[in-house]
C-alpha positions in Angstrom: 211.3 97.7 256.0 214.0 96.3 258.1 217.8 97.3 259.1 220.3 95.1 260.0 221.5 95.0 263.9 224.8 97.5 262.6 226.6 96.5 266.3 225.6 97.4 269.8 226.4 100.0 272.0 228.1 98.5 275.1 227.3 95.3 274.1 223.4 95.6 274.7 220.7 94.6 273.1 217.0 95.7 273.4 213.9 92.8 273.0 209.9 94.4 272.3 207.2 91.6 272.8 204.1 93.5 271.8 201.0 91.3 273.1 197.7 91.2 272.7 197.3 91.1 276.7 200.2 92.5 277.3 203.7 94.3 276.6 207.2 93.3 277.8 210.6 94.6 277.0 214.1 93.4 278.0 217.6 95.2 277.8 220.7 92.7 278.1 224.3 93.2 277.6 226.4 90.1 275.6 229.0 89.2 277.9 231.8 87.5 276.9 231.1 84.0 275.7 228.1 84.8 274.3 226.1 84.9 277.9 222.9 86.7 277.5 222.1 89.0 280.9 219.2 91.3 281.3 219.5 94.4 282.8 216.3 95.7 282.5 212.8 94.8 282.6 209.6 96.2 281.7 205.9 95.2 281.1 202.6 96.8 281.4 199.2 96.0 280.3 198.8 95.6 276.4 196.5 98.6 275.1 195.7 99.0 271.0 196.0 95.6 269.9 193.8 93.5 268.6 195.1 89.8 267.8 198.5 90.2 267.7 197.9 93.8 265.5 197.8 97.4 266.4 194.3 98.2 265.9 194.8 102.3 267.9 198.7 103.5 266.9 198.0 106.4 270.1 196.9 103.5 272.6 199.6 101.3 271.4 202.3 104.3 271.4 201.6 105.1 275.1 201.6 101.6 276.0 204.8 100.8 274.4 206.6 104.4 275.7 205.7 103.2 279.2 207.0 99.8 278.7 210.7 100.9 277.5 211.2 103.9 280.0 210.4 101.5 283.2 213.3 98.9 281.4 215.7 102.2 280.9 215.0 103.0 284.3 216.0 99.8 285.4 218.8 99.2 283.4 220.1 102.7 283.7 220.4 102.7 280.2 218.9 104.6 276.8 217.8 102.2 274.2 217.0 103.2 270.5 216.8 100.4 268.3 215.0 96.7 269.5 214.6 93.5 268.0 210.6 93.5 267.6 208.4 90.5 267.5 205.2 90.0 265.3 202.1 88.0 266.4 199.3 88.6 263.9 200.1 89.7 260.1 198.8 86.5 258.8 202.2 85.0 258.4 202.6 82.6 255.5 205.5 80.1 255.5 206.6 78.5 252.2 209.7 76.8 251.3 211.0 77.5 247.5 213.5 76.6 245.5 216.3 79.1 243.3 219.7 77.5 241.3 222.2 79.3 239.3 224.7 78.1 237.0 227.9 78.1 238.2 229.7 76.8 234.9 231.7 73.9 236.7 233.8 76.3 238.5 234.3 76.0 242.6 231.4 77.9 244.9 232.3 80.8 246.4 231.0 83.6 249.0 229.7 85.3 244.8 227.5 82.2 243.8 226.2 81.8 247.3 225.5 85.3 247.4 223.6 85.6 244.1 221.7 82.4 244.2 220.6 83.8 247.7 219.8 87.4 246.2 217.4 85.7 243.6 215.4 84.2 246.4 214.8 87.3 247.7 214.0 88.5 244.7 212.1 86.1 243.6 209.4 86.7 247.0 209.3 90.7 246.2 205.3 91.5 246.8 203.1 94.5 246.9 200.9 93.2 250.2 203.4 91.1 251.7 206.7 91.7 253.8 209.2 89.3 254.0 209.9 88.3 257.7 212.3 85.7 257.7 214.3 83.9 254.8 216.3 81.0 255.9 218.4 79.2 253.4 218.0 75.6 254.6 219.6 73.2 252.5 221.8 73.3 249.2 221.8 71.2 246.4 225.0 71.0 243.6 224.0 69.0 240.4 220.8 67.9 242.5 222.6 66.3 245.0 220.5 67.4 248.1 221.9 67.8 252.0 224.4 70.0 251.7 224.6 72.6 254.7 228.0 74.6 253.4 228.7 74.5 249.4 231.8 76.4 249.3 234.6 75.1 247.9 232.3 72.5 246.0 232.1 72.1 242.4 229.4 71.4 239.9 227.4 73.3 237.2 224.3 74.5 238.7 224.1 75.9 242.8 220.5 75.1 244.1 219.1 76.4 247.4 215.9 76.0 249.0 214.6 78.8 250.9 212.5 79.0 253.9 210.4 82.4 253.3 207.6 83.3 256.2 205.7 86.8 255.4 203.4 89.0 256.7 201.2 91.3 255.7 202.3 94.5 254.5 200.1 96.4 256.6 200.4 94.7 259.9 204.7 95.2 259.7 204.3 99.4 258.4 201.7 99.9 261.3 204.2 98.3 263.5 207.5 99.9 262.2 205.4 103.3 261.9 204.1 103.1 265.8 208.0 102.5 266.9 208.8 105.3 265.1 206.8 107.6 266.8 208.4 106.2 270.2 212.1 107.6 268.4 212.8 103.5 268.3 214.1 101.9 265.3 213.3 98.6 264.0 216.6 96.6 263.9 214.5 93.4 263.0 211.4 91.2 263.1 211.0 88.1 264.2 207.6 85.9 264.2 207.0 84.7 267.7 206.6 81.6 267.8 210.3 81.4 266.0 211.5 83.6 268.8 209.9 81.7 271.7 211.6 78.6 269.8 214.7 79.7 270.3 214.7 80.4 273.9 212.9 77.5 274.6 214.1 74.6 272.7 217.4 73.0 273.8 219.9 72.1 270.4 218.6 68.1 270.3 215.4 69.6 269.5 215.9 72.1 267.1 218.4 69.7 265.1 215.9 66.2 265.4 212.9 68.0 265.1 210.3 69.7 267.4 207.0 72.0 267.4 206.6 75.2 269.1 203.1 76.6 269.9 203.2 79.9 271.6 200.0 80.8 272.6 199.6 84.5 273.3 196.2 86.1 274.8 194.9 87.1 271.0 196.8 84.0 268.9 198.1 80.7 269.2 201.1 80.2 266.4 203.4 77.0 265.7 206.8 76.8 264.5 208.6 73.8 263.4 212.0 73.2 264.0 214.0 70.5 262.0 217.6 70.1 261.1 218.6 73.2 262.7 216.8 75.0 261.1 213.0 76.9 261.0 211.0 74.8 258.3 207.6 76.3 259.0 205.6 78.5 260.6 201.8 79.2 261.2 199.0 81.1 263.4 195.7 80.6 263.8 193.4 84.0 265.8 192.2 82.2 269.1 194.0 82.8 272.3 194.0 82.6 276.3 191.7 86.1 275.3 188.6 83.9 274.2 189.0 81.8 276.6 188.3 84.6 279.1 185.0 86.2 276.8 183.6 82.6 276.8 183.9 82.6 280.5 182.8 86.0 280.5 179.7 85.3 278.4 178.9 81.6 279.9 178.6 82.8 283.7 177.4 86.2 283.2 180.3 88.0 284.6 182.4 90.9 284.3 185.4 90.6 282.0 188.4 90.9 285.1 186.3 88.4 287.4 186.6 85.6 284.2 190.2 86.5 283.6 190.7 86.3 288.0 188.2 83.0 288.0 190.4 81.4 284.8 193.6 82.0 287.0 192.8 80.7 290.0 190.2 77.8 289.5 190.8 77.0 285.7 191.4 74.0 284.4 191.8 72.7 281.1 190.9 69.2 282.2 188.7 68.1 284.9 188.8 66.1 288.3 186.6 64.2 290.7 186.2 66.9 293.0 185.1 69.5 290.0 181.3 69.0 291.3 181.9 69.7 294.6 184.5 72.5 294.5 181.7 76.3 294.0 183.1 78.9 292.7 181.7 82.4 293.6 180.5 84.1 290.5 180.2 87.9 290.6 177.4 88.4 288.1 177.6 91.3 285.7 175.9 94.7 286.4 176.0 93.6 290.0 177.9 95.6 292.6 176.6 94.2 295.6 178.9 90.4 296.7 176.0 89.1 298.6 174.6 88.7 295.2 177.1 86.6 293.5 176.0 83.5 291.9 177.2 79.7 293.1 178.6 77.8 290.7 180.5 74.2 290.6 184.0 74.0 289.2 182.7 71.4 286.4 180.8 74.1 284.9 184.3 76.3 284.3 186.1 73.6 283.4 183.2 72.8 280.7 183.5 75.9 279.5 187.3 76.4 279.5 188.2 72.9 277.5 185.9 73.3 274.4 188.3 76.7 273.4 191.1 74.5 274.2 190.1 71.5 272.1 188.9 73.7 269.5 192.3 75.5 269.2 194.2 72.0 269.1 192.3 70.7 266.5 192.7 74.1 264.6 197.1 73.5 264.9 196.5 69.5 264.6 194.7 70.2 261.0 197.1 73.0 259.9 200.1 71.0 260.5 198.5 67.9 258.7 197.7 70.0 256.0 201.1 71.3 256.2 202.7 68.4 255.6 205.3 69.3 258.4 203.6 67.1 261.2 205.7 63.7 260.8 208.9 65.9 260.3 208.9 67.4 263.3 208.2 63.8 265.7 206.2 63.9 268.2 208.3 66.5 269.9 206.3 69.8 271.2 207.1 72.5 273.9 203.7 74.5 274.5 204.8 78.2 275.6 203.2 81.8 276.3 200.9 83.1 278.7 197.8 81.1 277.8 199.7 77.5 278.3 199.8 78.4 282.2 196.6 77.5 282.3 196.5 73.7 284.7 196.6 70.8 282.5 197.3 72.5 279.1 200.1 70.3 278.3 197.9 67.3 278.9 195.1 68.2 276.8 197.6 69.2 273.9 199.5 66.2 274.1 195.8 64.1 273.7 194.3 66.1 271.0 197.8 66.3 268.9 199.1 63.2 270.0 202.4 64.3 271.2 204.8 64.3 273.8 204.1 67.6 275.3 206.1 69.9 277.8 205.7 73.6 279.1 208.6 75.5 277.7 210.6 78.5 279.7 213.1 80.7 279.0 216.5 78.5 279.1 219.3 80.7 277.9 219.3 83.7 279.4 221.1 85.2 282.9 219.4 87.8 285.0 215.5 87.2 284.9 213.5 87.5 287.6 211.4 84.9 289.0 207.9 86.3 287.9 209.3 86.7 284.7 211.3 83.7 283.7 207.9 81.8 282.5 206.2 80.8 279.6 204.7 84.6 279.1 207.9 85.9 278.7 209.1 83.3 276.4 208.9 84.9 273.4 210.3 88.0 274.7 213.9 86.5 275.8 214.1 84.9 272.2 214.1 87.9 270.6 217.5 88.4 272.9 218.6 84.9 271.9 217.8 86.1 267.8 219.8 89.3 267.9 222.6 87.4 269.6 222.8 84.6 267.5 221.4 86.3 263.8 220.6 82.3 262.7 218.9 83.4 259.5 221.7 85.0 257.8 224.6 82.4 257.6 223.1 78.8 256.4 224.6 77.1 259.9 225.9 78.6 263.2 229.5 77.9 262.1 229.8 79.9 259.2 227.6 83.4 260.6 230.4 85.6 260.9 231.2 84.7 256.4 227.3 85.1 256.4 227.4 88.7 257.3 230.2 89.5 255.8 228.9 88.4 252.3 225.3 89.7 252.7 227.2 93.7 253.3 226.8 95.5 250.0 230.0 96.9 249.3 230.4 101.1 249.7 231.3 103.2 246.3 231.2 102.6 242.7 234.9 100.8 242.4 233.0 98.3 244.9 229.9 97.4 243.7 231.8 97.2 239.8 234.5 95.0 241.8 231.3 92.8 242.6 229.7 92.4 239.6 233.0 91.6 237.7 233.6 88.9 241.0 230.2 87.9 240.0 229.5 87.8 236.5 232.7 87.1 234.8 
């Protein structure tokens, strides 16, 4: 389902953040060094998706069209391949466990490659896609903690693999609704992994830290440890429900709860909430004079049971998980829902964590209005294609990663392989 990045034209690389609220794309150029900068910016209002998941290809398709062209425009460039994220699919994160024998002879690029190969194989289903596999850790002779095994000896290679998928439905419906906008898929990448990435400074991804990226139509986790992504999860309530409850509660019109939740929201309340009123345009009403009064208690009481509720939902999952003590009590809350006032407050009380508001960090040439949490996951996906950190087992060795995950071209290859291999 997915291809390989094959190199980049001019050194640019193309990022798709399909929201539930909204859509955002980004066209950078690698500089030398490594230096992300974006040339080009686009976003328009999310239509088609439902929870992170195209629900109308046609809505989504127009949507996504007018997204890219306003980036092209900007960047004065034609894109036609982008790193892509996914927020719904029901991802499912599970970390297995593959060995070969190796017959006491020294590892090389082969044994890594095959014992690799059979966890891939190994996770082959007919309703779901594989997303991400990241070998993280090796194991010689059961001797665990081993980041590089080459040029080790032992009799059996062991390697336990990080494997998130999706469903099978969610990723064709998204690969099949690029198509139609003549862009190819050059990868996939979960979104809270990608807003990880950009948000997360190296202390944190190495000692251990959670990432909850909480989108308009999801709130997902990912937990980084030892350099590596260890798990990842997703539960369907976002900043969107938020909006319907206040929609529902005060009897308004969908746009004046999304307008009241911007400006007087609050995720935890004050002395003054009594006092401050609110005006409430109530729904069906066109006439102002008729707007209802309302103190700013009542919004707040209305906005921090969703909150809670979604907390508790991540708190549980995690504990369940097992995952929760591994990653400390390190968590950086990101997306467009966790601009909400006193978000990272309320998380850090109901997870009991030590919680901060994470923003793009590693990448040149954002604007201001779009160098915040919304756009988090967006910029990672620059930061993924850049980096590729799930095909080499550590930063170090990513250029040997690629070159030993390329299938060799012709017959005289492959045989050359399987003799390397086998014999």
């Amino acid at each position: 389902m997915k291809s390989r990045l094959k190199g980049t034209r001019n050194g640019l690389v193309a990022a798709l953040d399909i929201g539930t609220s909204k859509i955002a794309c980004f066209i950078a150029r690698i500089e030398t060094g490594g230096t992300i900068r974006v040339i080009g910016i686009g976003h328009h209002a999310s239509d088609g998706v439902r929870s992170g998941m195209i629900t109308d290809v046609e809505a989504a398709e127009n949507a996504v069209l007018a997204t890219v062209h306003a980036a092209e425009q900007m960047a004065g460039e034609t894109i036609n391949e982008v790193v892509v994220n996914l927020s719904g699919g029901a991802p499912c994160s599970d970390v297995l466990h593959y060995d070969v024998s190796i017959a006491g002879h020294e590892v090389g690029d082969g044994d890594v490659r095959k014992v690799l190969a059979q966890g891939h194989a190994a996770c082959a289903s007919s309703d779901r896609e594989l997303i991400h596999c990241v070998p993280v850790g090796y194991s010689i002779d059961g001797a665990k903690g081993i980041r590089d095994p080459r040029g080790m000896y032992g009799d059996r290679l062991g390697v336990n693999m990080h494997m998130v998928t999706a469903t099978t439905g969610a990723v064709r419906t998204l690969v099949t609704c690029l198509a139609r906008c003549r862009l190819e898929v050059a990868d996939i990448v979960i979104a809270p992994y990608a807003a990880g990435l950009a948000t997360l400074v190296e202390d944190e991804i190495n000692l251990g830290a959670t990432v909850m990226d909480m989108g308009a139509g999801t709130t997902s986790v990912a937990v980084f440890y030892d350099g590596h992504l260890i798990h990842a999860d997703c539960v369907p309530i976002g900043g969107a429900h938020v909006t319907a409850d206040i929609a529902r509660g005060l009897s308004t019109p969908l746009a004046h709860a999304e307008r009241m939740k911007t400006l007087y929201g609050n995720a935890m309340g004050s002395g003054n909430d009594d006092r401050d009123m609110i005006d409430v345009p109530l729904m069906g009403e066109e006439d102002r004079h008729h707007a209802n009064h309302v103190p700013r208690s009542m919004l707040v009481g209305i906005i921090r049971p969703r909150l809670e509720e979604t907390f508790e939902l991540i708190r549980g999952r995690l504990e369940i998980s097992g995952y929760d003590k591994i990653a400390g009590r390190r968590m950086v809350v990101t997306g467009g829902a966790s601009q909400l006032q006193s978000v990272a407050e309320l998380a850090a009380d109901v997870l009991d964590k030590q919680v901060r508001r994470g923003r793009p960090l590693k990448i040149a040439g954002l604007a201001d209005s779009t160098h915040g949490p919304a756009f988090a996951a967006c910029a990672g996906l620059l930061v993924y294609a850049e980096r590729r950190p799930d095909e080499a087992p550590a930063a170090a060795l990513a250029a040997r990663g690629r070159a030993m995950t390329q299938e060799p071209s012709g017959l005289m290859g492959r045989f050359g392989l399987w003799l390397r291999e086998n014999l």
